[in-house]
C-alpha positions in Angstrom: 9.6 -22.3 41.9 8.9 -18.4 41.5 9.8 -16.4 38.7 11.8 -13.6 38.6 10.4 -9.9 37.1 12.9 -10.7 34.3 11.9 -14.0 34.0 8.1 -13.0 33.0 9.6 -9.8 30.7 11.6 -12.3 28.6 8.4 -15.1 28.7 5.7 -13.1 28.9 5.9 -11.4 24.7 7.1 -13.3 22.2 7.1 -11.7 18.7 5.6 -13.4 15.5 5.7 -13.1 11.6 3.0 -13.5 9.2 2.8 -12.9 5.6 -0.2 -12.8 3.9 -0.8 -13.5 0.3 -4.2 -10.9 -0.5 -6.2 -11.5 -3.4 -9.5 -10.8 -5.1 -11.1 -10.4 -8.2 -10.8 -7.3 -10.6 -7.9 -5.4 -7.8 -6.1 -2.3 -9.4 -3.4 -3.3 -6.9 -2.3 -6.6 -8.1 -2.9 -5.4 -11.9 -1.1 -2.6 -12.1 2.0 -3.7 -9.9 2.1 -6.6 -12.1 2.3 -4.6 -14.8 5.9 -2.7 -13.7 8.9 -3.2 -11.2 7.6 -1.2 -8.4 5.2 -2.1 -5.4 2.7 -0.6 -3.3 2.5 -0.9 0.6 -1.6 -0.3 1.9 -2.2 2.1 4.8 -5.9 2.1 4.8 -9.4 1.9 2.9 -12.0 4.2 3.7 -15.8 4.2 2.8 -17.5 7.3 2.6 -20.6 8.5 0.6 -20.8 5.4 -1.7 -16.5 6.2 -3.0 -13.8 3.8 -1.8 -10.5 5.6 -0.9 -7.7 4.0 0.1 -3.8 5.4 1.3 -1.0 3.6 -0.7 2.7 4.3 -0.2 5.2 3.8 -3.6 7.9 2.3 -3.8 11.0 1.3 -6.5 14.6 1.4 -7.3 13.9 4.3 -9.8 11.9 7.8 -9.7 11.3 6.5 -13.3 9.5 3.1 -11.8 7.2 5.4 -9.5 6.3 7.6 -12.4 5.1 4.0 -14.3 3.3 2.9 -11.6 1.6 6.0 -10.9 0.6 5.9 -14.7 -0.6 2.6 -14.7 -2.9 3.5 -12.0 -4.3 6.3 -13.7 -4.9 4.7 -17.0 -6.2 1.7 -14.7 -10.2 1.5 -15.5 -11.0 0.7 -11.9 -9.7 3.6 -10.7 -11.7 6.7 -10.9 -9.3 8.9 -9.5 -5.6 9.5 -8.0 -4.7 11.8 -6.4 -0.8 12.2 -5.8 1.1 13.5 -2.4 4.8 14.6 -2.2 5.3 15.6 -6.3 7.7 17.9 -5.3 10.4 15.5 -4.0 9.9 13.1 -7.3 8.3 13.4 -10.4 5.1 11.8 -9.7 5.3 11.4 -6.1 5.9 9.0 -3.3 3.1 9.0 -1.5 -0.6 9.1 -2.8 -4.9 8.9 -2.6 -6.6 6.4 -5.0 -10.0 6.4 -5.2 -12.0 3.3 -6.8 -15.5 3.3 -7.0 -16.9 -0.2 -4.8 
């Protein structure tokens, strides 16, 4: 029996859900979001001329749980650097560069 155009639509994609439990040794990540109620959502890593840069996006119930996170990272000894995007809509920033060396 021959399918319809609708037929192979509805068949043809179905959508799927993983989650994905990341970890590895020694990762400013983890240790600094375990350290306060806020969370960080990845949007990249980049290698360039022997620094590690990667795009992280902040997030919390509180401007006051962004500013602790973003301190946390800073004071974080395997970070070498942050740089913050967006300070003028919150205190620290919503949106942010943090480089680690590899």
């Amino acid at each position: 029996m021959a399918s319809t155009p609708t037929d192979r639509r509805t068949n043809q994609y179905q959508t799927s859900q993983i989650t994905l439990k990341v970890w590895h040794p020694d990762c400013w990540t983890l240790q600094t979001t375990e350290r306060v109620d806020a969370g960080l959502i990845g949007h990249g890593v980049y290698h360039h001329d022997g620094i590690v840069s990667g795009r992280f996006t902040a997030y919390a119930d509180t401007t006051d749980q962004i500013t602790e996170l973003a301190d946390a990272i800073e004071q974080s000894p395997l970070t070498d650097e942050v740089k913050l995007i967006n300070g003028m809509c919150l205190p620290r920033g919503l949106d942010g560069w943090h480089s680690v060396s590899p």
